[in-house]
Steps between C-alpha positions, in 0.01 A plus 500: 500500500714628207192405254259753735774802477533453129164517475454831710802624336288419169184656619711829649672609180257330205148458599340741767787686737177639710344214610771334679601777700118475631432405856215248350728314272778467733248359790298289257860329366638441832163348650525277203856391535402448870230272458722316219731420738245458806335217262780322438658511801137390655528175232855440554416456868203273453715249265789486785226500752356165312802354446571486883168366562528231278851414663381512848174308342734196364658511863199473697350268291790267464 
């Protein structure tokens, strides 16, 4: 989080102050921090979601 308001800090005052006022850059960067975080919350669920399997698996089997 503090990397990403360096970096529009950065962009703000050294690079291109226009652009990131713009609706498009502001919806395009949020959509992609949201499906950063929808991905890996989507595999962080599958791994936890295996383990248990495999534990009710040894259970079963056993």
């Amino acid at each position: 989080m503090t990397f990403n308001v360096l970096f529009l800090y950065s962009l703000n005052h050294f690079l291109f102050p226009k652009v990131i006022y713009s609706n498009y850059f502001l919806k395009e960067y949020f959509l992609g921090i949201l499906l950063v975080v929808i991905v890996f919350e989507m595999i962080s669920f599958l791994i936890v979601l295996s383990l248990y399997l495999n534990i009710i698996r040894y259970f079963i089997v056993k």
